[in-house]
OpenMM code with the backbone's topology and positions (N, CA, C; nanometers):
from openmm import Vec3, app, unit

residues = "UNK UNK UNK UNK UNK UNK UNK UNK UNK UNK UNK UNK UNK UNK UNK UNK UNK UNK UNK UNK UNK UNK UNK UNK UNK UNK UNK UNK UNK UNK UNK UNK UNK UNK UNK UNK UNK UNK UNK UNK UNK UNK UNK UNK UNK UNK UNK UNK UNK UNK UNK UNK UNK UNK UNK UNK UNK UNK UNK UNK UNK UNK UNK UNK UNK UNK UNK UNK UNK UNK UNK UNK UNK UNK UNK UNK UNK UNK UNK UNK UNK UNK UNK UNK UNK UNK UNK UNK".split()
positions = [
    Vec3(3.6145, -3.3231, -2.4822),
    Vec3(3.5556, -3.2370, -2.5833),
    Vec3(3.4028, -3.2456, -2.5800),
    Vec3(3.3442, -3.3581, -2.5868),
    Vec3(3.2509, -3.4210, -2.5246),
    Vec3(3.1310, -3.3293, -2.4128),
    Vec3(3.2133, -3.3775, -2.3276),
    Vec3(3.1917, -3.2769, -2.1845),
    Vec3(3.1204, -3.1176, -2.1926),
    Vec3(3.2842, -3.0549, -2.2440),
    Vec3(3.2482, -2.9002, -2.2707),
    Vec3(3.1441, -2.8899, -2.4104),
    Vec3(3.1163, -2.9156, -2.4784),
    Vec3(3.0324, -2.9337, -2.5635),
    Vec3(2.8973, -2.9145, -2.4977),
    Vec3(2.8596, -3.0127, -2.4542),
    Vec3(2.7336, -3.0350, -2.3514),
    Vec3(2.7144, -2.9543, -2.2179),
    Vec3(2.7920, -2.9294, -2.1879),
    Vec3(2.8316, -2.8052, -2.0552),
    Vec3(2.7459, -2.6554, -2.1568),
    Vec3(2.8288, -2.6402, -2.2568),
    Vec3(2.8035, -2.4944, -2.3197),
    Vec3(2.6473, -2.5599, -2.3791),
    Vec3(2.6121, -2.6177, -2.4225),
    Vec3(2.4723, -2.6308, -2.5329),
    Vec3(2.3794, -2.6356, -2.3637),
    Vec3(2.3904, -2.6883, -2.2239),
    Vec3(2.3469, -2.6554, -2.0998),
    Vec3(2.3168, -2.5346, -2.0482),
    Vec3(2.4277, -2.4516, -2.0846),
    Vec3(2.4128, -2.3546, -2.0652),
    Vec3(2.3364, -2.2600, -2.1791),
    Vec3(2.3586, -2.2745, -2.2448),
    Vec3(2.2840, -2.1301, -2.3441),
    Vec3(2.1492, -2.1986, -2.3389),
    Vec3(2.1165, -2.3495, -2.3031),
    Vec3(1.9654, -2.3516, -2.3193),
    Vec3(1.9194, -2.2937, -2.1931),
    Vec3(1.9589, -2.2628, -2.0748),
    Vec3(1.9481, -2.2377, -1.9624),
    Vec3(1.8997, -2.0910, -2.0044),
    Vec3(2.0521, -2.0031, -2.0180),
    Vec3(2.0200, -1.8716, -2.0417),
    Vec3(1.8958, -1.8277, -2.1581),
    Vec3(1.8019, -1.8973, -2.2580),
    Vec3(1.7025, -1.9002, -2.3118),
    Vec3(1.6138, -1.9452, -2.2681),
    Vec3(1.5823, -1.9896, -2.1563),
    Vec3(1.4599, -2.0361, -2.1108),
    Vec3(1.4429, -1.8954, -1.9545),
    Vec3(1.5545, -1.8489, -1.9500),
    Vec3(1.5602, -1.7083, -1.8583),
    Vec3(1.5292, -1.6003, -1.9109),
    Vec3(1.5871, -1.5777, -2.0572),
    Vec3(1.5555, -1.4836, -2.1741),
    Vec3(1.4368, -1.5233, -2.1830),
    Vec3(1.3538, -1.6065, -2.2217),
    Vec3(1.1909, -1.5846, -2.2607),
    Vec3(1.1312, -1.5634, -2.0968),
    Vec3(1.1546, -1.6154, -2.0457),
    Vec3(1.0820, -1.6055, -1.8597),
    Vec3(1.0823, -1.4475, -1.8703),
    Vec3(1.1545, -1.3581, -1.8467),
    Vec3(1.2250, -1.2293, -1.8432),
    Vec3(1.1142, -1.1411, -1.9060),
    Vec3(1.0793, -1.1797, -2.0805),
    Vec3(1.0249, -1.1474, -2.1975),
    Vec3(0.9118, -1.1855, -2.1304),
    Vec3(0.8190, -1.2637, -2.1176),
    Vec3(0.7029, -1.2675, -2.0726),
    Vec3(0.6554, -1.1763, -1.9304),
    Vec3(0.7791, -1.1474, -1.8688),
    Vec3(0.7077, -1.1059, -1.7639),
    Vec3(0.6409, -0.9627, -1.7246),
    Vec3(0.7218, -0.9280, -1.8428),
    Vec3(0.6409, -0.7848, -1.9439),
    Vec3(0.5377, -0.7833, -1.9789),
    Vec3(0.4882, -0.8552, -2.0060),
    Vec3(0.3144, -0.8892, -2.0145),
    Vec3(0.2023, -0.9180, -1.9680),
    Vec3(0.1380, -0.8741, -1.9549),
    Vec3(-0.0129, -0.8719, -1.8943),
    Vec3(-0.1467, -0.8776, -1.9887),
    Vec3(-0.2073, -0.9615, -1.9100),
    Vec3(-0.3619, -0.9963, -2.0101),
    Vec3(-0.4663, -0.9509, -1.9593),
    Vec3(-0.4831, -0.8338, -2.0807),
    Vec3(-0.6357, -0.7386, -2.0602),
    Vec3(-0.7747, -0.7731, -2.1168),
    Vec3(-0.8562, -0.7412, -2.0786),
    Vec3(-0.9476, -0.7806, -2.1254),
    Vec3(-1.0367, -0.6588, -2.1955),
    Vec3(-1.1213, -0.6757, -2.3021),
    Vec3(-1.1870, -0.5828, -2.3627),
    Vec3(-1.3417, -0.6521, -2.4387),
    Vec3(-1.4515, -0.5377, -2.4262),
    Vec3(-1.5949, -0.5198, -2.4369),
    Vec3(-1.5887, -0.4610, -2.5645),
    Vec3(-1.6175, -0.5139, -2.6819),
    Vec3(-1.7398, -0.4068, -2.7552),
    Vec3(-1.8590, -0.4631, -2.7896),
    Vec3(-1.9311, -0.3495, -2.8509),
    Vec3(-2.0572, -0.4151, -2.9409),
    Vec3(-2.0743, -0.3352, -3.0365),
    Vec3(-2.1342, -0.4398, -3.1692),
    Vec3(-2.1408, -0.3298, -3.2930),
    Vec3(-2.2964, -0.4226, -3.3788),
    Vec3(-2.3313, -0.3613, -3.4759),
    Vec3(-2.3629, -0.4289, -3.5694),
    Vec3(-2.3574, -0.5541, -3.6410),
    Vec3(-2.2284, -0.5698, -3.6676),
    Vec3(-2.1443, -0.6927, -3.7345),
    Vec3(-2.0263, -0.7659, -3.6303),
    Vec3(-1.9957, -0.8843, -3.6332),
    Vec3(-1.9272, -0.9009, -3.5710),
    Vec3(-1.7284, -0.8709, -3.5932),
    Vec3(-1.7481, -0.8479, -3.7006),
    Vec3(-1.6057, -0.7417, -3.6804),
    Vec3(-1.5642, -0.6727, -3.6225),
    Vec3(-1.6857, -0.5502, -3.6502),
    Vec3(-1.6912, -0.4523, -3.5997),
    Vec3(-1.6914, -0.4464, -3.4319),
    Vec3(-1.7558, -0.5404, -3.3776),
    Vec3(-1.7563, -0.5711, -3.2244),
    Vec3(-1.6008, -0.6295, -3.1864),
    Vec3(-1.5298, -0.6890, -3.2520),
    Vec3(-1.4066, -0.7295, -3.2241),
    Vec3(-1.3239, -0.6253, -3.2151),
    Vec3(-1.3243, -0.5362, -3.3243),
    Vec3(-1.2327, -0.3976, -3.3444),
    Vec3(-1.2890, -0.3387, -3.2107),
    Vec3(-1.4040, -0.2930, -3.1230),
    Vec3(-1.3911, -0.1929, -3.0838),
    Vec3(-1.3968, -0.3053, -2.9115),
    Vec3(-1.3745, -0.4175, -2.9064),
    Vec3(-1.3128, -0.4979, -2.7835),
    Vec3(-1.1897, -0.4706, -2.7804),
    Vec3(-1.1245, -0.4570, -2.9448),
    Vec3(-0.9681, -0.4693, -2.9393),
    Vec3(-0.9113, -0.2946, -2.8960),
    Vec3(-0.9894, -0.2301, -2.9847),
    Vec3(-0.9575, -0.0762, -2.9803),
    Vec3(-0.9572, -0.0140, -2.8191),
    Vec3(-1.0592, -0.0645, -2.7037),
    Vec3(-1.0856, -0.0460, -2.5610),
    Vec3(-0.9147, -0.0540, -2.4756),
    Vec3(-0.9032, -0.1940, -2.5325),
    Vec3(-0.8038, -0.2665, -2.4602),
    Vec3(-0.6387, -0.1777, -2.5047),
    Vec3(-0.7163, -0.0934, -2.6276),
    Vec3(-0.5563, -0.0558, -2.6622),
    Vec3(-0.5372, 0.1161, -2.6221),
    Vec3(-0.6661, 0.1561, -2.6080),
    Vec3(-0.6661, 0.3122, -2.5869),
    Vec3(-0.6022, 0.2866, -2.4228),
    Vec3(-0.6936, 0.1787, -2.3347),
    Vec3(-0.6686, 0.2295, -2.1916),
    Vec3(-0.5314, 0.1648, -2.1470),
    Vec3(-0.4863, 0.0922, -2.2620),
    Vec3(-0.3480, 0.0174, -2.1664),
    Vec3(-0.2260, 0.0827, -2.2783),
    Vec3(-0.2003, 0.2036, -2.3198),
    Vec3(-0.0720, 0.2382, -2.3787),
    Vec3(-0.0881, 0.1945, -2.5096),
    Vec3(-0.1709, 0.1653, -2.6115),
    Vec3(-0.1127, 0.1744, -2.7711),
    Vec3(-0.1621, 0.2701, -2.8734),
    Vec3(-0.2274, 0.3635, -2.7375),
    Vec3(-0.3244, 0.4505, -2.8469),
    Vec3(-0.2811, 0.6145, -2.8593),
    Vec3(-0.2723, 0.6475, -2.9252),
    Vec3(-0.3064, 0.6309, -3.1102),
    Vec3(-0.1564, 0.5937, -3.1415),
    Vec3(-0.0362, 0.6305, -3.0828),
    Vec3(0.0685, 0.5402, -3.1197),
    Vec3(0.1361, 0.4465, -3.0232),
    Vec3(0.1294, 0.3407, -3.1255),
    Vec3(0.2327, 0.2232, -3.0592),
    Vec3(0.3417, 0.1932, -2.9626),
    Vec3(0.2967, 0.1706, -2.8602),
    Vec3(0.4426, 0.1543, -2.7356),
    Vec3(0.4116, 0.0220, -2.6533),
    Vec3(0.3220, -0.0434, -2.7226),
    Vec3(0.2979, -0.1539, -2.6930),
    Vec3(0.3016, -0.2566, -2.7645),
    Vec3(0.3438, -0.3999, -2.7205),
    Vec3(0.2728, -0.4950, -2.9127),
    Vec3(0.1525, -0.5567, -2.7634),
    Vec3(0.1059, -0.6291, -2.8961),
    Vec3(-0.0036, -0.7094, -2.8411),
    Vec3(0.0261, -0.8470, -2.9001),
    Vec3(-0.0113, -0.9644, -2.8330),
    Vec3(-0.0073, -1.1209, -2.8713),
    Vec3(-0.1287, -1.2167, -2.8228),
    Vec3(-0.1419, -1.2815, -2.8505),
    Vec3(-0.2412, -1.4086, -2.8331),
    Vec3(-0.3965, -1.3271, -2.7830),
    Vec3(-0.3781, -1.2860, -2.8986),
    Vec3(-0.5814, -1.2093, -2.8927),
    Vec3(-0.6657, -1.3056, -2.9216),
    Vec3(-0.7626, -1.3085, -2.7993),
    Vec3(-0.8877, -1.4154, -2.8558),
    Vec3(-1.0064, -1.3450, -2.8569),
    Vec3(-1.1059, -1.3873, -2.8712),
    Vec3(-1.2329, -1.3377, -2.8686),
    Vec3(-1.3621, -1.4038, -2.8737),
    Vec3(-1.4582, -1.3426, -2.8236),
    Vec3(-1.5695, -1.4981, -2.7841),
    Vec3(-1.6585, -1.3394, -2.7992),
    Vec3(-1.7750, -1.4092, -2.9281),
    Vec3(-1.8450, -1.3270, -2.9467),
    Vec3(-1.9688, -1.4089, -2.9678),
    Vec3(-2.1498, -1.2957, -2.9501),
    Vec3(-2.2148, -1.3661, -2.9309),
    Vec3(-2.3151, -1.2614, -2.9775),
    Vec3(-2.4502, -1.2948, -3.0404),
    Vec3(-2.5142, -1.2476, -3.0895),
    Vec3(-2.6155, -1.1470, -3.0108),
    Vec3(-2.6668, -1.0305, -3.0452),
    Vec3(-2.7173, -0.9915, -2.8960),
    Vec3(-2.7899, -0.8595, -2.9531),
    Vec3(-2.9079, -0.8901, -2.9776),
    Vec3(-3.0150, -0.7810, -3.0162),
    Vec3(-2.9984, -0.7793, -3.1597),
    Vec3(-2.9554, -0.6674, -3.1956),
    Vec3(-2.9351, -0.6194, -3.3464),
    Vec3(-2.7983, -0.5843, -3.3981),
    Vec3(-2.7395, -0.7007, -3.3410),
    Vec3(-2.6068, -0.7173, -3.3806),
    Vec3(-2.5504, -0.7927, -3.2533),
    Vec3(-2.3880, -0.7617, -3.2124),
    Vec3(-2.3003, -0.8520, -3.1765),
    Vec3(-2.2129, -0.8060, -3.0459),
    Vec3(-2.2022, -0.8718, -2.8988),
    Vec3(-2.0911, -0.8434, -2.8131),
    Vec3(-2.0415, -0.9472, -2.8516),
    Vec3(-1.8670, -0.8879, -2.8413),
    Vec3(-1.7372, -0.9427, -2.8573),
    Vec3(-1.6480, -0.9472, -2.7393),
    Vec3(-1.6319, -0.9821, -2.6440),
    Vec3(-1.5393, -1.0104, -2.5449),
    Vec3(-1.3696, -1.0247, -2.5827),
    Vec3(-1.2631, -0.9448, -2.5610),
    Vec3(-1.1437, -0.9816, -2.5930),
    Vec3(-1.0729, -1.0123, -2.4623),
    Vec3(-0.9582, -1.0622, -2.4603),
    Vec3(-0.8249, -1.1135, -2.3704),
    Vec3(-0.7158, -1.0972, -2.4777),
    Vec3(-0.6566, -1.0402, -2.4450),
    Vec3(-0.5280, -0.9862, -2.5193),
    Vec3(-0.3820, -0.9640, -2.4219),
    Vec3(-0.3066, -1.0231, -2.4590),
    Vec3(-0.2057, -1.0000, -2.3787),
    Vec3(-0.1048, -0.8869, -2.4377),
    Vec3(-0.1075, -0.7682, -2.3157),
    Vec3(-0.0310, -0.6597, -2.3849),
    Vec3(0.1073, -0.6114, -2.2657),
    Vec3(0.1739, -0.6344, -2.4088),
    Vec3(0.3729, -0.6505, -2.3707),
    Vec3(0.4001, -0.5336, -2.4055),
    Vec3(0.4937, -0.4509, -2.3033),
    Vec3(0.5882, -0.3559, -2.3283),
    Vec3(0.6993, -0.3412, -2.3624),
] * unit.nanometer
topology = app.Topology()
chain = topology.addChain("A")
for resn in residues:
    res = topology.addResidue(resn, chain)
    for name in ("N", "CA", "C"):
        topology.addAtom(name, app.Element.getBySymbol(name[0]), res)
């Protein structure tokens, strides 16, 4: 009883670590530029770049996950650099 117990909990962890492999491989990490005034505003239009040219714009057929951003002060206001990973 033992045995098959551990056989099946082997297996379905197996088939979930194939299920997320699978799920990730749908994804790709883009990168995106803005600059604005404020640094919000430079984030929105790093994020907005990345979403017009890769499928989420103006409607959704994409999600997006693990958005970062590295922003930096620059004249009279702010560049924002994004990496965004965008899943279909």
């Amino acid at each position: 009883m033992n045995t098959k117990f551990a056989a099946l909990l082997v297996s379905a962890s197996v088939a979930v670590v194939l299920f997320v492999s699978a799920a990730d491989a749908k994804c790709v990490t883009r990168h995106g530029k803005g600059w604005a005034w404020t640094e919000d505003m430079a984030k929105f239009q790093a994020w907005e770049i990345v979403s017009q040219l890769h499928g989420n714009w103006p409607l959704p057929e994409t999600s997006f996950r693990k958005e970062r951003y590295s922003c930096k002060k620059d004249g009279s206001g702010y560049t924002c650099l994004s990496t965004i990973e965008v899943c279909k």
